[in-house]
N, C-alpha and C positions, 0 to 999 in steps of 0.2 A: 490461553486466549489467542485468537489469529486475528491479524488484521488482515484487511483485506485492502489492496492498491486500486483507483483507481483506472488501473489497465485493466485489471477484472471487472469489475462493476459496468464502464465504458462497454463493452462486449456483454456485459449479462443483458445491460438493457436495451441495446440494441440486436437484441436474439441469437448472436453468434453463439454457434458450437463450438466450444475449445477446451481443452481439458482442464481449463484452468476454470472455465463454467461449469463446465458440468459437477468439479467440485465442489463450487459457490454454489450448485442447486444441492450439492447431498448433504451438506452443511448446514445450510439455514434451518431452524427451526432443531438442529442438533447437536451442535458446537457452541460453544458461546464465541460471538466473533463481534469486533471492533471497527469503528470507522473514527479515522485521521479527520483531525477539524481540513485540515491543508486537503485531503484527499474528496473530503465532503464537498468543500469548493469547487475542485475540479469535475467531477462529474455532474452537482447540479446546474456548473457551467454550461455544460452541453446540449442542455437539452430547447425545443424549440418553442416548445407553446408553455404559457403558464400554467395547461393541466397537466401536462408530460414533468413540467417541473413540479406540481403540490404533489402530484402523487407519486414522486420519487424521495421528493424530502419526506413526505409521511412513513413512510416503507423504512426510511435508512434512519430516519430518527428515535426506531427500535433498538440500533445496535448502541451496546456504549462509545460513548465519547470517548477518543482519547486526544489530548492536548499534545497535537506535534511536537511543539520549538519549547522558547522559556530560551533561558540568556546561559545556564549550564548543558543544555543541549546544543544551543549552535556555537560553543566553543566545544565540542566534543564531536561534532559534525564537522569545524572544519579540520579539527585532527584526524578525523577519519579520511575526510577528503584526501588529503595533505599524505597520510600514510598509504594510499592506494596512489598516489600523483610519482610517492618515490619508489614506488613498485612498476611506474610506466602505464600505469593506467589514470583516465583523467572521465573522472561522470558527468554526462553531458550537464546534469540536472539538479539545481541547489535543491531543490525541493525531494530528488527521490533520496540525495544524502541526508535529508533533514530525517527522512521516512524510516529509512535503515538504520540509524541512528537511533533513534527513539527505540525499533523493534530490541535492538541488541541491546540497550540500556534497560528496558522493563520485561526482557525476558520473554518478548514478543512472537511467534510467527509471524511470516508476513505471507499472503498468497499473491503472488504475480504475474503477469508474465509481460515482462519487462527487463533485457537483457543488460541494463545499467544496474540491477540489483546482483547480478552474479560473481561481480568481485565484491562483493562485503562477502556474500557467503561464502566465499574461498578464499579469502585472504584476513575475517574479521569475525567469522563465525557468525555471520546472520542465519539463524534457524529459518529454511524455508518451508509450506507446504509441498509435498511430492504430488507430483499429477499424474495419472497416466495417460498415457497417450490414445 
């Protein structure tokens, strides 16, 4: 299963080309892919008008849910943190650690493109999707 971040999402619906959409277009309807309650938040945040928002929740209320946090994830979240902090690295964003955290706990992909995710993958084994460029 892939989750998908939304850095991707942000960019699909706002029509950006990026390789990380063009993914999220060859994907849907052929992968089975997941959306973060936390990640749902953020994108339906964005939008302006109440029908830009019904008909983004309708669309994304296809994919499964999956449940961020919970009280054994964000102590396992800030061990992650904490083990990338004594490697010299510090993520800007409690939320994208809460993200990667989860992916790497249920055996997740994550598709992104969001460069706060690249020390879990290199340092924690977050399985990414690969994009081409």
């Amino acid at each position: 299963m892939i989750l998908v971040d939304s850095s991707v999402w942000i960019d699909f619906f706002r029509g950006r080309q990026t390789p990380q959409t063009n993914k999220l277009d060859s994907l849907l309807g052929n992968e089975p892919l997941a959306m973060g309650d936390l990640i749902l938040a953020e994108v339906l945040q964005g939008f302006g008008t109440d029908r830009e928002f019904n008909h983004a929740k309708r669309l994304l209320s296809a994919l499964e849910l999956v449940v961020l946090g919970g009280g054994d994830l964000a102590v396992e979240a800030a061990r992650n943190f904490r083990r990338l902090r004594a490697k010299g690295v510090t993520v800007r964003k409690t939320v994208d650690t809460i993200i990667a955290t989860r992916c790497i706990a249920s055996n997740l992909e994550l598709l992104h493109n969001d460069r706060d995710f690249d020390p879990f993958e290199e340092h924690l084994g977050l399985r990414v999707v690969t994009c081409e460029a």
